[in-house]
PDB file with one MODEL, atoms N, CA, C and O in Angstrom:
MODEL        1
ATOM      1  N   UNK A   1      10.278 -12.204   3.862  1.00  0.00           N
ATOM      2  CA  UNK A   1      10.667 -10.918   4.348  1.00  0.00           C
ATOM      3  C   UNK A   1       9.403 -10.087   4.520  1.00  0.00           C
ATOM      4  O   UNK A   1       8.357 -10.690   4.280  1.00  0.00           O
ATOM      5  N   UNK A   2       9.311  -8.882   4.871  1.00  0.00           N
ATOM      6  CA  UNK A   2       8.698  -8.423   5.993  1.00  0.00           C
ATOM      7  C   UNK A   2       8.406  -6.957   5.579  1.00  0.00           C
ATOM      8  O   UNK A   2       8.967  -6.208   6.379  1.00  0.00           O
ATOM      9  N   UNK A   3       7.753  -6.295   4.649  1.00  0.00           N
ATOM     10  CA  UNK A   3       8.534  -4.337   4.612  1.00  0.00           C
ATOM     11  C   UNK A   3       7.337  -3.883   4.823  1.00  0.00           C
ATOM     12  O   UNK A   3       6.354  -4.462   4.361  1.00  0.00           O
ATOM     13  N   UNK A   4       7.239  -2.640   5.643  1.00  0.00           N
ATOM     14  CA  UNK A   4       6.340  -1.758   6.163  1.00  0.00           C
ATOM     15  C   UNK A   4       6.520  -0.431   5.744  1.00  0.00           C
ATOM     16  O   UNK A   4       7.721  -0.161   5.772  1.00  0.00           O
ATOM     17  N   UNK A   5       5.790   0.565   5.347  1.00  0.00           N
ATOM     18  CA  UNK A   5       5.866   1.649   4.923  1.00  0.00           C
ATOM     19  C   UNK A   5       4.238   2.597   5.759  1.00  0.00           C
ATOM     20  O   UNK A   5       3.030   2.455   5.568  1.00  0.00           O
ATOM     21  N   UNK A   6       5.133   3.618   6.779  1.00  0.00           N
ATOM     22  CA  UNK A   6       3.984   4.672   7.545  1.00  0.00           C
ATOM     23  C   UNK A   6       3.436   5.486   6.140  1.00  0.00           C
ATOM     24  O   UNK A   6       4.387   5.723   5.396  1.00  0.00           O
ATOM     25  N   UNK A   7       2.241   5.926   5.652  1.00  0.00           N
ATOM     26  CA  UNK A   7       1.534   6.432   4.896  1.00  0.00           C
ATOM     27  C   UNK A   7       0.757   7.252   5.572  1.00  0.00           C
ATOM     28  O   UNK A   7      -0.032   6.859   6.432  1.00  0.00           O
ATOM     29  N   UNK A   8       0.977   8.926   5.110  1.00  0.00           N
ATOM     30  CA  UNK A   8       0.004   9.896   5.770  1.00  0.00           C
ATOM     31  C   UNK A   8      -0.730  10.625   4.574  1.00  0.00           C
ATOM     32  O   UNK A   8      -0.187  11.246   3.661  1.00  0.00           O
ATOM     33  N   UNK A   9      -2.605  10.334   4.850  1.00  0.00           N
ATOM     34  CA  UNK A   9      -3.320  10.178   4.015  1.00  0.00           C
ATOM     35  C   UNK A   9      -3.336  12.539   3.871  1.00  0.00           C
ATOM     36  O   UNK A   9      -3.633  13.302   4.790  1.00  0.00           O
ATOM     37  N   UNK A  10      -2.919  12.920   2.464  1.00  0.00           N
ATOM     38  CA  UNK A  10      -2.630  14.456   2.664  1.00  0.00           C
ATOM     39  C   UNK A  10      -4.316  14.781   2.223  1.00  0.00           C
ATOM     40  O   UNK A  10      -4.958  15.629   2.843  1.00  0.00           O
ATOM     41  N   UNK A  11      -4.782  14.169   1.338  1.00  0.00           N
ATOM     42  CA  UNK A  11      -6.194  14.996   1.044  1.00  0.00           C
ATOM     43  C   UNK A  11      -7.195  15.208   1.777  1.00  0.00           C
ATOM     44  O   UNK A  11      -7.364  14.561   2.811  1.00  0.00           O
ATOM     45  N   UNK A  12      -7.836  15.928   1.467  1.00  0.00           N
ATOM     46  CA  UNK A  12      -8.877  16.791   1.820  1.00  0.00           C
ATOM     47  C   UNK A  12     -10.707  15.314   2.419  1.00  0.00           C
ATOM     48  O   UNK A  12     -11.797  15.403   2.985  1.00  0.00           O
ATOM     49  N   UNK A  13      -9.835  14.238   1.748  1.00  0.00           N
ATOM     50  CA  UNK A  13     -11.190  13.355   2.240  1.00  0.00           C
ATOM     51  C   UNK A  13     -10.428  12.010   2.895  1.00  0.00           C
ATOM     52  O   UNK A  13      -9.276  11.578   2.886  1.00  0.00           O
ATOM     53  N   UNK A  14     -11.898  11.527   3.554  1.00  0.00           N
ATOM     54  CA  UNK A  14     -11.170   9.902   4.190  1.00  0.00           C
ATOM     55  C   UNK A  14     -11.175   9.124   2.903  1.00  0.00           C
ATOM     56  O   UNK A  14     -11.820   9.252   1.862  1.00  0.00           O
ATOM     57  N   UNK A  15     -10.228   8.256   3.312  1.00  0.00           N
ATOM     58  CA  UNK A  15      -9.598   7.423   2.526  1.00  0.00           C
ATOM     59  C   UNK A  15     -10.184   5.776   3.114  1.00  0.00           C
ATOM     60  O   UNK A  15      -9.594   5.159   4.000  1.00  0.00           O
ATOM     61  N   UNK A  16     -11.482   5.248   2.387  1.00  0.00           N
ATOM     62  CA  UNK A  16     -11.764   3.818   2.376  1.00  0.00           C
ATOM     63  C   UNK A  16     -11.789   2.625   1.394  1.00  0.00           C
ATOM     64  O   UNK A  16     -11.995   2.363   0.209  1.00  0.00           O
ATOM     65  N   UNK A  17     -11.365   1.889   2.912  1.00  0.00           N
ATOM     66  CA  UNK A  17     -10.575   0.568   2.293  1.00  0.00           C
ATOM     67  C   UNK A  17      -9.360   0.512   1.413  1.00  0.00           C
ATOM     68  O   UNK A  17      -9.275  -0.315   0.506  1.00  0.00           O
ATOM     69  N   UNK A  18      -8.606   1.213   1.624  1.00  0.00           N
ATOM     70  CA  UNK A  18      -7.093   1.356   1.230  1.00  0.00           C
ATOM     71  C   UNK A  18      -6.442   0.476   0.847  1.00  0.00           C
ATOM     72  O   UNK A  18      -6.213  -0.407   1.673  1.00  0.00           O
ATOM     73  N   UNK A  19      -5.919   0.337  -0.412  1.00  0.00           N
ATOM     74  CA  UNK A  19      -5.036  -0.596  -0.780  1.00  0.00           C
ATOM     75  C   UNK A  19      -4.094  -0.344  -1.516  1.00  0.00           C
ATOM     76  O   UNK A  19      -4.134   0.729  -2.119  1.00  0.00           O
ATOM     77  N   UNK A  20      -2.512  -1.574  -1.785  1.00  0.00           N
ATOM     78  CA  UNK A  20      -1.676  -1.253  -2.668  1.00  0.00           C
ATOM     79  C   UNK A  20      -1.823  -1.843  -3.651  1.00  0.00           C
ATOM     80  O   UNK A  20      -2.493  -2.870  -3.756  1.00  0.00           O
ATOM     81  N   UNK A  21      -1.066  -1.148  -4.748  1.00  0.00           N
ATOM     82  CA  UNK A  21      -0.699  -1.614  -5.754  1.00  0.00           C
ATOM     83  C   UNK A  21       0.366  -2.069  -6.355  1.00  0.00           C
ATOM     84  O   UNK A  21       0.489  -1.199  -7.217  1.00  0.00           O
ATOM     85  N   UNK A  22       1.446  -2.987  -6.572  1.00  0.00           N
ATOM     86  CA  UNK A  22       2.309  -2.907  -6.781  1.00  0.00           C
ATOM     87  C   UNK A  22       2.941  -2.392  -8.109  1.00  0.00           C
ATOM     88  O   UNK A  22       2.656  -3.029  -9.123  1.00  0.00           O
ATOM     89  N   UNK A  23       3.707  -1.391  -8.215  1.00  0.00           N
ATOM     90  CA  UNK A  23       3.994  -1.378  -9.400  1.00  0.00           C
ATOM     91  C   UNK A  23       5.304  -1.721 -10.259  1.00  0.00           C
ATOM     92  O   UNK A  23       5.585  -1.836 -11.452  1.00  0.00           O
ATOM     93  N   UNK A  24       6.070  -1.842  -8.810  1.00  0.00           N
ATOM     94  CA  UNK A  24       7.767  -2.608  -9.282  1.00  0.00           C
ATOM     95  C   UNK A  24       7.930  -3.040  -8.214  1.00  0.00           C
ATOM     96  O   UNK A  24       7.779  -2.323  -7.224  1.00  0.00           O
ATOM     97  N   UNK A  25       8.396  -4.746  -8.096  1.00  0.00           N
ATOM     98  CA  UNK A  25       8.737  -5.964  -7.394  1.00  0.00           C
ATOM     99  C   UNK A  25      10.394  -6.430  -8.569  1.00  0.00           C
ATOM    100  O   UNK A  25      10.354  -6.975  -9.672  1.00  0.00           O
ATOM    101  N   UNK A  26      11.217  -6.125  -8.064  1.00  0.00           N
ATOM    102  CA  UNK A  26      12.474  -6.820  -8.870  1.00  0.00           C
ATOM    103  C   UNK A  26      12.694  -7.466  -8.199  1.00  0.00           C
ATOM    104  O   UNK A  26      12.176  -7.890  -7.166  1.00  0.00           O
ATOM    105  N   UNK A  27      14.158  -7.749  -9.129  1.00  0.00           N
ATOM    106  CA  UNK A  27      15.247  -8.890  -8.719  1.00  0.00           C
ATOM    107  C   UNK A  27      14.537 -10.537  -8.757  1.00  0.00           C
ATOM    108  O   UNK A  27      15.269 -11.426  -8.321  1.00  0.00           O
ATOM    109  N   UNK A  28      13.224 -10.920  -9.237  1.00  0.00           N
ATOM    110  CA  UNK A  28      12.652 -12.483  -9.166  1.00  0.00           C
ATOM    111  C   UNK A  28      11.562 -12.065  -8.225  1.00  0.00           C
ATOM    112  O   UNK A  28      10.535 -12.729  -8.364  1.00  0.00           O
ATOM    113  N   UNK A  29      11.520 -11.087  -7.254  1.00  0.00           N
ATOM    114  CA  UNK A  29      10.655 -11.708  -5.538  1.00  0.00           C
ATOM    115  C   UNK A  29       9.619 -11.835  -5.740  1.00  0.00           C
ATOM    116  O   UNK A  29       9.259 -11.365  -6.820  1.00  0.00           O
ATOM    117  N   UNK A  30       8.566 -12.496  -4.900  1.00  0.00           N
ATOM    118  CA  UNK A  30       7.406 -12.494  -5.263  1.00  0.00           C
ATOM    119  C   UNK A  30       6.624 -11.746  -4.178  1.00  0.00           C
ATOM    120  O   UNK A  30       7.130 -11.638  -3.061  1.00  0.00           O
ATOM    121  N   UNK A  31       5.172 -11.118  -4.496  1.00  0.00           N
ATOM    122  CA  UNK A  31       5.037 -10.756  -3.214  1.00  0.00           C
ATOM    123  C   UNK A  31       3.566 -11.867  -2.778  1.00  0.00           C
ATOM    124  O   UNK A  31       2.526 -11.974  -3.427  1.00  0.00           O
ATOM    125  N   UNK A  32       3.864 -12.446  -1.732  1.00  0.00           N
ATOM    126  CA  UNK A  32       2.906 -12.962  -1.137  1.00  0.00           C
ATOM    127  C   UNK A  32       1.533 -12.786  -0.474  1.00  0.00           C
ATOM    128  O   UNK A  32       0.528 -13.496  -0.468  1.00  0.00           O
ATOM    129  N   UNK A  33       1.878 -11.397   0.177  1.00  0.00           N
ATOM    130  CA  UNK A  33       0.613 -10.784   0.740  1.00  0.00           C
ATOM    131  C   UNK A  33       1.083  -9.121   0.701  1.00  0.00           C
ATOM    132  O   UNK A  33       2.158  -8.607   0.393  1.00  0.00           O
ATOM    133  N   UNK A  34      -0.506  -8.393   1.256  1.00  0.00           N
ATOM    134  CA  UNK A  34       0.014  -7.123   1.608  1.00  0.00           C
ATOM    135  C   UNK A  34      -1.294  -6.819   2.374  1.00  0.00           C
ATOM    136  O   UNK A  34      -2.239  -7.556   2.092  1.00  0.00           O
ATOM    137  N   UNK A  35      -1.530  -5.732   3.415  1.00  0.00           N
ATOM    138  CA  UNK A  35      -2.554  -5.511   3.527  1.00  0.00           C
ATOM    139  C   UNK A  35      -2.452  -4.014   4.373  1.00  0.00           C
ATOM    140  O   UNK A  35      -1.285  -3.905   4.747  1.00  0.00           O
ATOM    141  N   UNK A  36      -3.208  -2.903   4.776  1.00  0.00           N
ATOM    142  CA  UNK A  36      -3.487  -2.026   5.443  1.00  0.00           C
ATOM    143  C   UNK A  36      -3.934  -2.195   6.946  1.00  0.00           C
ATOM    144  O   UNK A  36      -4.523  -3.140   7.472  1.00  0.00           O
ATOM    145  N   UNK A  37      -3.503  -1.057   7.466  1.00  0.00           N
ATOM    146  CA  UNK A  37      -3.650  -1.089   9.054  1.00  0.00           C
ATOM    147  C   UNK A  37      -5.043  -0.622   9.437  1.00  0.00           C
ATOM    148  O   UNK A  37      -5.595  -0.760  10.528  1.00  0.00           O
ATOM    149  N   UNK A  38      -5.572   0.033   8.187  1.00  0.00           N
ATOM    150  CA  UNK A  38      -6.768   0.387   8.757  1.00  0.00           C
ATOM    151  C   UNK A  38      -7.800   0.426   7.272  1.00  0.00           C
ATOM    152  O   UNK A  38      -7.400   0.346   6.111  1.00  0.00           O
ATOM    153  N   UNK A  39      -9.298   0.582   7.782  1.00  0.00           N
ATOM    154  CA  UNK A  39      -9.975   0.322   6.315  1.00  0.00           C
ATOM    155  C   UNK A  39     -10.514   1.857   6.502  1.00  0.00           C
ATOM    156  O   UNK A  39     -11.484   2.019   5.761  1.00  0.00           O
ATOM    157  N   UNK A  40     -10.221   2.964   7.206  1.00  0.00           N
ATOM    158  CA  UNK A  40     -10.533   4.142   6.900  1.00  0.00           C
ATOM    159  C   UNK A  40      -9.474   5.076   7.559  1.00  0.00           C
ATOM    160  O   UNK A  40      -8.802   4.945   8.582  1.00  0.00           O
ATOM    161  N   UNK A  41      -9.563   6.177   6.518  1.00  0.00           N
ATOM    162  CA  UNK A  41      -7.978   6.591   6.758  1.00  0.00           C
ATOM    163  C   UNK A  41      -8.610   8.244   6.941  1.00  0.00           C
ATOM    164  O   UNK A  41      -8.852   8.870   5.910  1.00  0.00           O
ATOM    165  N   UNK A  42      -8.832   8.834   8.173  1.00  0.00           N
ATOM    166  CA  UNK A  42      -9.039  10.778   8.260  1.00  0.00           C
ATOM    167  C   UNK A  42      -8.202  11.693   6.870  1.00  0.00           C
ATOM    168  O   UNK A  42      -7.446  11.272   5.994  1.00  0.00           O
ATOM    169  N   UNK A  43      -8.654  12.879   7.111  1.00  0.00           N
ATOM    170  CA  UNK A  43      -7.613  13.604   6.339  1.00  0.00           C
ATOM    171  C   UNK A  43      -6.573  13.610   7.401  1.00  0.00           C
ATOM    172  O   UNK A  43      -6.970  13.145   8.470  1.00  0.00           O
ATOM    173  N   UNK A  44      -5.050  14.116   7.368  1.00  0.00           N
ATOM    174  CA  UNK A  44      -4.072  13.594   8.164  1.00  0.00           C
ATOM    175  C   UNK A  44      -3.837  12.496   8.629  1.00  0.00           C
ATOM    176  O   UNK A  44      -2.623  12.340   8.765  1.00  0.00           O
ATOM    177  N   UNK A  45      -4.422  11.650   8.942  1.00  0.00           N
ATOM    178  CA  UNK A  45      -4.464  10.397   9.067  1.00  0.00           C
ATOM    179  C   UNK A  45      -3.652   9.744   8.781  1.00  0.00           C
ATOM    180  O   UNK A  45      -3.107  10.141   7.750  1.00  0.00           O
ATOM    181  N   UNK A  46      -3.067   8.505   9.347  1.00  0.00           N
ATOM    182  CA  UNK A  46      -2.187   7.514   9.056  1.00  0.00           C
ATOM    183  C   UNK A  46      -2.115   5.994   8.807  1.00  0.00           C
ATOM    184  O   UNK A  46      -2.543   5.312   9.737  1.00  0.00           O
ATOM    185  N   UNK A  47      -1.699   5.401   7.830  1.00  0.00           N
ATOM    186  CA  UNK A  47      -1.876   3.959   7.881  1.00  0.00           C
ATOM    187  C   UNK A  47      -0.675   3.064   7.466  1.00  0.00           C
ATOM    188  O   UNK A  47       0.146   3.286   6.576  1.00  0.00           O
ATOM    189  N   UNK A  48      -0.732   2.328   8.049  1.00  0.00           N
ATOM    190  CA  UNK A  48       0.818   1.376   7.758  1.00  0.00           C
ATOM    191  C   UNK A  48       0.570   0.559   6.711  1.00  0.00           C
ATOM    192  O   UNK A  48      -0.410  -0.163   6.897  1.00  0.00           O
ATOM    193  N   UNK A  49       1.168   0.410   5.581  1.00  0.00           N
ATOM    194  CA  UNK A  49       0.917  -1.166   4.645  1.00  0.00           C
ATOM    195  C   UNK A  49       2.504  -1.693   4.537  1.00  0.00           C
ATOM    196  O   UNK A  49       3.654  -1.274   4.408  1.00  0.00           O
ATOM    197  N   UNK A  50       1.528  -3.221   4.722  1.00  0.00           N
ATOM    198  CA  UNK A  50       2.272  -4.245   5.092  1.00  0.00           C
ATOM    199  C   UNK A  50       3.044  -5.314   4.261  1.00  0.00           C
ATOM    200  O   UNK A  50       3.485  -6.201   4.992  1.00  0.00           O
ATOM    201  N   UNK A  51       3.170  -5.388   3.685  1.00  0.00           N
ATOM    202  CA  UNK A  51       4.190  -6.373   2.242  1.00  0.00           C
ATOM    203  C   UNK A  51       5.048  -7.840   2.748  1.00  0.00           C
ATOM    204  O   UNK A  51       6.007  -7.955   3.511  1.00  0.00           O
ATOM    205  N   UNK A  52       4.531  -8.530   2.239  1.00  0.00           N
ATOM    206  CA  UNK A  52       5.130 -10.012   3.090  1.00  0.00           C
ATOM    207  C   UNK A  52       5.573 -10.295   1.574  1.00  0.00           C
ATOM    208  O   UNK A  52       4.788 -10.053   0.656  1.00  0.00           O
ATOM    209  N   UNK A  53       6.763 -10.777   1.355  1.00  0.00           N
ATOM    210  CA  UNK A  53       7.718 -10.771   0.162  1.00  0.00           C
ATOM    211  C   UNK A  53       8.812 -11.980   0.235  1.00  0.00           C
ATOM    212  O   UNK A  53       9.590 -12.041   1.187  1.00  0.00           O
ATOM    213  N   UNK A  54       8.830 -12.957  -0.842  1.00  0.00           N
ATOM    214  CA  UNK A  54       9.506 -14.375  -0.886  1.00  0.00           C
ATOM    215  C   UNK A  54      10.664 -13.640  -1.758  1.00  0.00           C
ATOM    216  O   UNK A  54      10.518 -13.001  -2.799  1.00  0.00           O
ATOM    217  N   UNK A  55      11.627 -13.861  -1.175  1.00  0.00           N
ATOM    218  CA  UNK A  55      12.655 -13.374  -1.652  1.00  0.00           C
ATOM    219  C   UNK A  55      13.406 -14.520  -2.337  1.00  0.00           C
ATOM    220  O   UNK A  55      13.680 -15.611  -1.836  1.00  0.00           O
ATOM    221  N   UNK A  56      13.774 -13.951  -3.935  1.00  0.00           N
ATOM    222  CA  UNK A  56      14.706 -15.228  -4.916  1.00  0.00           C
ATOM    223  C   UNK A  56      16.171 -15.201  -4.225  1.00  0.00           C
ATOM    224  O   UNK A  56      16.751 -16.210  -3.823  1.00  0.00           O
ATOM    225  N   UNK A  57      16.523 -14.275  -4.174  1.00  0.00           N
ATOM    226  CA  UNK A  57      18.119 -13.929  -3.512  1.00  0.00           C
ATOM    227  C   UNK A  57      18.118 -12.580  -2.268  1.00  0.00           C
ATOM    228  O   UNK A  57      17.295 -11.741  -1.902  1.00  0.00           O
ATOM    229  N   UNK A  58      19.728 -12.992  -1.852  1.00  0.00           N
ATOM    230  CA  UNK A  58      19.514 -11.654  -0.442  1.00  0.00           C
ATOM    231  C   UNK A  58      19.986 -10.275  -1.198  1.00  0.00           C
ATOM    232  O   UNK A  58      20.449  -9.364  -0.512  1.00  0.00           O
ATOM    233  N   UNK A  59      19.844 -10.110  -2.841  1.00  0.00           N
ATOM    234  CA  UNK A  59      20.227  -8.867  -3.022  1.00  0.00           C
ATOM    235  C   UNK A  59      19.347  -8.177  -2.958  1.00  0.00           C
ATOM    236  O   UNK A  59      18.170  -8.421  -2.691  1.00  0.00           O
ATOM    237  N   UNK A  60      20.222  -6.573  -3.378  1.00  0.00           N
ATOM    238  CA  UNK A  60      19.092  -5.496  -2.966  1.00  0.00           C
ATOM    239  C   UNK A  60      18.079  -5.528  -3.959  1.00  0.00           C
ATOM    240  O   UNK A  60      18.344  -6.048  -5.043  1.00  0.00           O
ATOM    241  N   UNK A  61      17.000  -5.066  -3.753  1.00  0.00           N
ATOM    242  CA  UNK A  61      15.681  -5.110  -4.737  1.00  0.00           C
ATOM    243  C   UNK A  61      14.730  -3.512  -5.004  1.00  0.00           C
ATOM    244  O   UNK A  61      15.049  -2.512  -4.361  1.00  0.00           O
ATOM    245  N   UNK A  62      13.757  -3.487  -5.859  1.00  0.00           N
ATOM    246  CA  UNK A  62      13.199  -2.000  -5.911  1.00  0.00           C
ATOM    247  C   UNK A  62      11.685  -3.042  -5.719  1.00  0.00           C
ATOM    248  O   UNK A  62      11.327  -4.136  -6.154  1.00  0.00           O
ATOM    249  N   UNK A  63      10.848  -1.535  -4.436  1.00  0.00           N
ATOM    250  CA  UNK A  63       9.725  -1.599  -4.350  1.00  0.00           C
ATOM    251  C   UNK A  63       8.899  -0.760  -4.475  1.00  0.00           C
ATOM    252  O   UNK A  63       8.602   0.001  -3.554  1.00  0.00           O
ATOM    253  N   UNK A  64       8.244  -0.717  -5.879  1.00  0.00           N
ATOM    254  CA  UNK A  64       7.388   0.560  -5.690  1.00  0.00           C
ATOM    255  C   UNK A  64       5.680   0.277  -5.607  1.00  0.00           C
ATOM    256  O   UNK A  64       5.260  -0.835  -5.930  1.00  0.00           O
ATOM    257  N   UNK A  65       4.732   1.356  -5.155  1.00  0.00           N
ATOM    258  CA  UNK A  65       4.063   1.285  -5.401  1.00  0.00           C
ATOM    259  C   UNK A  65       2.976   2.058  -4.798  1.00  0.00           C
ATOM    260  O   UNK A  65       3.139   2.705  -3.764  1.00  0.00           O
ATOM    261  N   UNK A  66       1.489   1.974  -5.652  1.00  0.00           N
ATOM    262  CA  UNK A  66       0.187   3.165  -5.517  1.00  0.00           C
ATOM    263  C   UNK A  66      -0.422   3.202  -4.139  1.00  0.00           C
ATOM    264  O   UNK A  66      -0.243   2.323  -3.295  1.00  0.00           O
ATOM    265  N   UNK A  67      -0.954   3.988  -4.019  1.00  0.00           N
ATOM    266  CA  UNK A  67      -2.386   3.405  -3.115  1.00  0.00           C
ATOM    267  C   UNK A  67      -3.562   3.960  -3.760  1.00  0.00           C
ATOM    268  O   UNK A  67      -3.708   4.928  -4.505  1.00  0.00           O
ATOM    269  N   UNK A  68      -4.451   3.003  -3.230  1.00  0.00           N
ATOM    270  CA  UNK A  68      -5.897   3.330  -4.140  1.00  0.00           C
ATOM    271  C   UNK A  68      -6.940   3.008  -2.954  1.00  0.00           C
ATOM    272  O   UNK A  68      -6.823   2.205  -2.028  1.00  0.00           O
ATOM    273  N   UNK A  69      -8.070   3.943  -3.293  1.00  0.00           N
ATOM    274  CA  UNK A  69      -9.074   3.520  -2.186  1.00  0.00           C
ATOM    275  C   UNK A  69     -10.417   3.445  -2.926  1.00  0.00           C
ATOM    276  O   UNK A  69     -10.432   3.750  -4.119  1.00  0.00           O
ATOM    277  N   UNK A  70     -11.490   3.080  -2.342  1.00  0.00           N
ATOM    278  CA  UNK A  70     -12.926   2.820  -2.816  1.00  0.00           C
ATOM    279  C   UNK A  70     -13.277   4.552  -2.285  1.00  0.00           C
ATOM    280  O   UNK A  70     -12.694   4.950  -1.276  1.00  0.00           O
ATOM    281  N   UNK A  71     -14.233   5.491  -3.017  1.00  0.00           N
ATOM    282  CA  UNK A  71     -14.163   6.665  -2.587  1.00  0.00           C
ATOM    283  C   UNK A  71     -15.544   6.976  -2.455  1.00  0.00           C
ATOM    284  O   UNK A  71     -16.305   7.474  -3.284  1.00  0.00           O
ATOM    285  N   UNK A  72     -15.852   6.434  -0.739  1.00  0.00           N
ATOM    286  CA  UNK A  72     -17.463   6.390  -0.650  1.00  0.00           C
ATOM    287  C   UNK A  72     -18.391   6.641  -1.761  1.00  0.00           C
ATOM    288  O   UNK A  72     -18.289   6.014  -2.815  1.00  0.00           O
ATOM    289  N   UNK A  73     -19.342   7.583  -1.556  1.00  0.00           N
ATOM    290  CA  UNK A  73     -20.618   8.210  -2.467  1.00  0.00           C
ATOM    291  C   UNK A  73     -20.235   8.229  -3.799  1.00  0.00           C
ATOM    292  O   UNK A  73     -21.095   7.863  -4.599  1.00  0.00           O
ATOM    293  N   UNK A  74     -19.029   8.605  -4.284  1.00  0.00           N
ATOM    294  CA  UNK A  74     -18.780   8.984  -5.603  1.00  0.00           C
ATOM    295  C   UNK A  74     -18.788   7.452  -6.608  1.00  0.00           C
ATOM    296  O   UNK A  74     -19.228   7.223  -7.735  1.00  0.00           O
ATOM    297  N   UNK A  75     -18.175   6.708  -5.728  1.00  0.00           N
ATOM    298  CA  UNK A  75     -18.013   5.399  -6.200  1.00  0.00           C
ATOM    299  C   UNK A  75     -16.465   5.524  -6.954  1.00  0.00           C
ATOM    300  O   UNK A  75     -15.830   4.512  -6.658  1.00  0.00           O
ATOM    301  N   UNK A  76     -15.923   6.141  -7.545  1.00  0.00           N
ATOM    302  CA  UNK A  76     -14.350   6.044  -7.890  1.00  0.00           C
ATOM    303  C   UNK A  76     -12.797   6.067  -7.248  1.00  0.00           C
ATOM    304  O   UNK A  76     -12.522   7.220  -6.917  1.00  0.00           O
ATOM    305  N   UNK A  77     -12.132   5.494  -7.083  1.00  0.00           N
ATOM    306  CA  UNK A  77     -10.961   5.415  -6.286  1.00  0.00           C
ATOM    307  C   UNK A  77     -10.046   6.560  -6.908  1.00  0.00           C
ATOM    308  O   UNK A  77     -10.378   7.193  -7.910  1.00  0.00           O
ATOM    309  N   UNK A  78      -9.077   6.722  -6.337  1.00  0.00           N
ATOM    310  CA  UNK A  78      -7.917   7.622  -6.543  1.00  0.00           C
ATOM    311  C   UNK A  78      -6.750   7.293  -6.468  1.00  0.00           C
ATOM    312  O   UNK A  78      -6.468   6.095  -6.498  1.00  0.00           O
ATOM    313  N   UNK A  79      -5.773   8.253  -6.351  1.00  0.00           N
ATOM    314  CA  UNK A  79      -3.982   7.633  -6.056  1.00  0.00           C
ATOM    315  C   UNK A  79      -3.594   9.265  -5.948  1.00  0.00           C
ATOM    316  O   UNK A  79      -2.431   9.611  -5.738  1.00  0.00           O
TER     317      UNK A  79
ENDMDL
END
């Protein structure tokens, strides 16, 4: 399976190399991959992440989760 989620980056800085985190995958699934639409994100800015997910059964499931980025000069990521 397949889930996409539009993400609009609200702070005040760009957002590089963007990634998720998962923090709840139920019901068994596993997740296989995930990745971002873009490796730098404007303030307003937008980016799609992508979740490719092996599903144990066709019930419903919970997906949550962070985003975190590398935060140029400073060197520390955020959420």
């Amino acid at each position: 399976m397949t889930a996409t989620d539009l993400l609009q980056n609200t702070s005040t800085s760009t957002l590089t190399n963007p990634y998720a985190e998962i923090v709840t995958l139920s019901q068994g699934n596993t997740l296989l991959s995930d990745s971002a639409s873009s490796t730098s994100v404007a303030p307003n800015g937008q980016a799609t992440f992508t979740f490719h997910i092996q599903l144990a059964s066709c019930n419903t499931f919970d997906l949550f989760f962070e985003v975190d980025w590398t935060a140029g000069d400073v060197g520390a990521g955020g959420r």
